[in-house]
N, C-alpha and C positions, 0 to 999 in steps of 0.2 A: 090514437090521437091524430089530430089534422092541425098544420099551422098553411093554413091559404091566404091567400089576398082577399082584403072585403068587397062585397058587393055593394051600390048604392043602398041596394036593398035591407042592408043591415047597418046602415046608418046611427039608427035609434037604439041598434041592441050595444054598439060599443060606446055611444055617448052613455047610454045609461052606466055600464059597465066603469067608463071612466069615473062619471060625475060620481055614484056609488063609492065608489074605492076613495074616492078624495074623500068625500064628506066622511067618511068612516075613521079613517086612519090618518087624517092630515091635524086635525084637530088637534091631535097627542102630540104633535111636534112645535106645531104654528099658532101666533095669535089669529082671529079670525078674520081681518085684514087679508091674510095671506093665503089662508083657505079659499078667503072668496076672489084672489087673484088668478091661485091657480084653475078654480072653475071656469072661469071667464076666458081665461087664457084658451081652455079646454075645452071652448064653445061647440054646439053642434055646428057653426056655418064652417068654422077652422078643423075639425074633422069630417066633413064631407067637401071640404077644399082638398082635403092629402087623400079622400078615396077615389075623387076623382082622378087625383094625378098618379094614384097606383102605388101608392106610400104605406099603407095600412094591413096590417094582416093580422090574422084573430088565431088562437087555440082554442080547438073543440075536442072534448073527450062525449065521445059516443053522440054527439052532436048538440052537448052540453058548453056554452061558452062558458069559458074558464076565466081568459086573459088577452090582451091584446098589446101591441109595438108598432110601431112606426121609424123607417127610417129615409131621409132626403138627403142624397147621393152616401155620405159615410156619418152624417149623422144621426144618433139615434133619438126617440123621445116616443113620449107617450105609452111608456113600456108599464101597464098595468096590470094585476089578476085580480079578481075578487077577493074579498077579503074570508071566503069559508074556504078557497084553495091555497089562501098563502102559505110556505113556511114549508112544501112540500117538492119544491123543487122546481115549479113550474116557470118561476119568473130566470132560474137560469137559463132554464129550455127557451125563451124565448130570444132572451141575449144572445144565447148561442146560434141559432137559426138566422136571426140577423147580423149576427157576425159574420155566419158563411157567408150569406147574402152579401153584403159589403166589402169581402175578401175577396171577392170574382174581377174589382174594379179599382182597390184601394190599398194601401199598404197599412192604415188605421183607421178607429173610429174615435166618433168623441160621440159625451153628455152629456148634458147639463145637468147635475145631481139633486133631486130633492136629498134632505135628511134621512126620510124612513128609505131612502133606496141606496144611498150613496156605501154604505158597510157591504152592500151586495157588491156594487160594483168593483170596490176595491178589492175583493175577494174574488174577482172576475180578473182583475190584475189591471183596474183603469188605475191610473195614478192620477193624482192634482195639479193641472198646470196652470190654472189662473183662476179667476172670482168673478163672478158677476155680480150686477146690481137689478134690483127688481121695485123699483117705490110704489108702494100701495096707498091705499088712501087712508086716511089721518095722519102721513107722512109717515105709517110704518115702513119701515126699511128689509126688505130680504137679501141676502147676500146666499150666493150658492156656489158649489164649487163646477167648475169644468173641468172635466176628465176624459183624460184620453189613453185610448190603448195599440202598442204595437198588434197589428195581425201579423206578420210576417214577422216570426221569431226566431232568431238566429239559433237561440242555444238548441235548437229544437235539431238542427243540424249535427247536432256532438250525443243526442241520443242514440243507447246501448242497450241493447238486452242480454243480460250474461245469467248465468245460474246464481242461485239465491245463497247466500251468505250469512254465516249466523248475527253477522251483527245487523244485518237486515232488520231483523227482528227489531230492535228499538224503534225504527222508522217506521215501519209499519203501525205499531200497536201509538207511536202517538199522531198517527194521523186517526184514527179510531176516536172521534170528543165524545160518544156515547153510549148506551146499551142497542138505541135502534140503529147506529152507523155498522155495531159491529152485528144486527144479524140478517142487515142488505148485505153482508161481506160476506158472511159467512153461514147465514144458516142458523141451525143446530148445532153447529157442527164443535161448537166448542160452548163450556159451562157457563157459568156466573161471569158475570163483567163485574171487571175490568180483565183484559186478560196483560200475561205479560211476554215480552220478548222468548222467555224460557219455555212459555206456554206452546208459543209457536214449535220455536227449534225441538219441542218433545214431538209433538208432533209431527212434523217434516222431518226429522234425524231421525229418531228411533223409532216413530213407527210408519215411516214410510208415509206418508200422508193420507193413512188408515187403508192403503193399496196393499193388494196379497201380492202380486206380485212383486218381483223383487225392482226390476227395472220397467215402471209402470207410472212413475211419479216424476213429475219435473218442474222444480218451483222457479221459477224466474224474477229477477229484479230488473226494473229498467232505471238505468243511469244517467246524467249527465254531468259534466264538469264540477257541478257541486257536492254531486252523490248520488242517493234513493232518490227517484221522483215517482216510482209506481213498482207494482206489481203484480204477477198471477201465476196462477198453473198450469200444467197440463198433464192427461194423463189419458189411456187410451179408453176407450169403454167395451173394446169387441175386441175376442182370441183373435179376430183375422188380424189384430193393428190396424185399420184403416180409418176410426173414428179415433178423434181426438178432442176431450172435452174440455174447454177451460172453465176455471173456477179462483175464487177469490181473488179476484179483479179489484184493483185498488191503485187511488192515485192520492198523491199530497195534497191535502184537503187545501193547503197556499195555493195549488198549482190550477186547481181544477177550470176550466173553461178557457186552457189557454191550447189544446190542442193536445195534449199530453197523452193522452185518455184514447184518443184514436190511433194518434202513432205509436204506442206501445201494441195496442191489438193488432194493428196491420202488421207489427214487427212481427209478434207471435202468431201469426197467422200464416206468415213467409215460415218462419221458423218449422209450424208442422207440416207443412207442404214437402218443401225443400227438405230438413234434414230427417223428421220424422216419416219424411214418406206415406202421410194420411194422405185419403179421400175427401173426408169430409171431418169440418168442426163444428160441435154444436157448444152451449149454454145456457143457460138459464139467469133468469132477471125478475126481479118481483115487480107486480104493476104499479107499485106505489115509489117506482125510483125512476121518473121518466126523463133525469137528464141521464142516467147510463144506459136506457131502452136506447136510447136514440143517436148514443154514441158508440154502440155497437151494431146499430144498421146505418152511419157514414161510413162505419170501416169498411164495411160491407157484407152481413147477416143480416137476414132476414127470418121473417117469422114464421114458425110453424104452426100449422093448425095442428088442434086437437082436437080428440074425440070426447076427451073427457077431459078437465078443468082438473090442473095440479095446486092443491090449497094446502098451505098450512097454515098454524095456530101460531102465532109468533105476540108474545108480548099483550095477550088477550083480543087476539084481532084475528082477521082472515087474513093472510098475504095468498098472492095466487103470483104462481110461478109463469113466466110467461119463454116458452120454450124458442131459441134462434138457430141458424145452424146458416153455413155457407159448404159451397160443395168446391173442388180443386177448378172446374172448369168453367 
């Protein structure tokens, strides 16, 4: 996937994209008043104002527009995807890219929240600090919230990586709200969902976390003042020790897009360098999880080509495994 800056030239493909996504989904929130505020709002002359001034950037998958964002200095707007890729991960992917963006320059961001987007946000960890008024015509009224998010997060400073603990287990399994959360986590790797805390610990405690070797397994929990906010493994994949693979990579689903997710990888990334003494880490990611693709090449992996396309069967679908790896040097 590609999140670039728009060209003039694509002017007409993200008005459409916008206007699209309103008329489809605003409908179910708004009377039509406010449908026809936000399109207005959303005009083609006011998005080829912000691509001229270099405000505008698009998601392409295989040079498929997906979705598109805007941000003017640490504000954000006009953060939309189609309505066939919602629900998939994209519109975090998007937040998130413009949040680095705006973290280069700015301590936070703000938004002005429609309805169908503001449950994202807050799940992004914007909070509510004021209302706005919006008057349309027949004197419909919209009121919306303004939300703003710290980027520079202190607790982020009192993050731990320490070995895994059984009562881990409870944290883990309720950041899991699903059958298809737990098998982006995991795979195959475990039965029937729901699984439960004991599930894990059987697993990780007695059988090694299905490793023959005896000291070949090493489950980690990352901490902060509050508690569990993520975790993963690691484990070697070569007699010589010099690869070290991570696997079931997992953060608090509260926590997710505040930065978490990178600094626990970079942690365990130090971690098999330094204490394990590896070469190189790889892992694996299915294509249909593009906010944790992309949060494990900021840490800094990249992708490996393949010869041949790694697919599974997962849930009556295809997942295809998309393989990363970073080297010590």
């Amino acid at each position: 996937m590609e999140f670039v800056l728009v060209n003039m030239q694509d002017t007409e493909k993200v008005y459409k994209l916008v206007q699209e996504t309103i008329k489809s989904v605003y409908p179910k929130y708004y009377l039509q008043e406010i449908v026809d505020m936000f399109c207005e709002f959303h005009s083609r002359d006011n998005i080829m104002q912000d691509i001229m001034e270099g405000n505008v950037y698009i998601l392409l998958d295989d040079g498929e527009l997906i979705g598109t964002g805007t941000k003017k200095e640490n504000h954000i707007t006009r953060v939309y995807v189609l309505p066939k890729f919602q629900k998939k991960g994209y519109g975090t992917f998007i937040m998130n890219r413009l949040e680095e963006l705006i973290g280069k320059n700015y301590d936070y961001a703000d938004i002005d929240a429609s309805l169908p987007a503001c449950r994202l946000y807050a799940h992004l960890g914007y909070q509510t600090v004021d209302h706005g008024i919006w008057e349309c015509k027949n004197n419909v009224i919209q009121v919306y919230e303004i939300m703003k998010k710290q980027l520079v997060n202190k607790p982020m400073e009192q993050l731990k990586l320490r070995p895994y603990k059984p009562k881990d287990g409870e944290a883990i399994v309720s950041w899991i709200k699903d059958e298809r959360a737990l098998r982006k986590w995991s795979s195959d790797r475990y039965g029937a969902y729901p699984i439960t805390a004991e599930d894990i610990n059987y697993k990780y405690l007695k059988c090694n976390g299905d490793c023959e070797e005896a000291d070949n397994f090493y489950p980690m929990t990352a901490v902060d003042e509050n508690g569990p906010v993520g975790h993963l493994i690691l484990r070697y994949t070569n007699a010589e020790k010099t690869t070290i693979r991570l696997g079931f990579i997992i953060v608090d689903d509260s926590k997710r897009g505040r930065g978490y997710g990178k600094r626990m990888i970079q942690m365990a990334i130090r971690y098999a360098f330094d204490m394990l003494k590896a070469e190189k880490i790889t892992l694996g990611v299915f294509d249909n999880n593009p906010s944790a693709y992309y949060c494990y090449k900021a840490a800094g992996f990249r992708e490996i080509p393949m010869e041949q396309e790694l697919v599974f069967t997962i849930l009556g679908e295809k997942w295809k495994c998309i393989e990363l790896e970073v080297n010590k040097e």
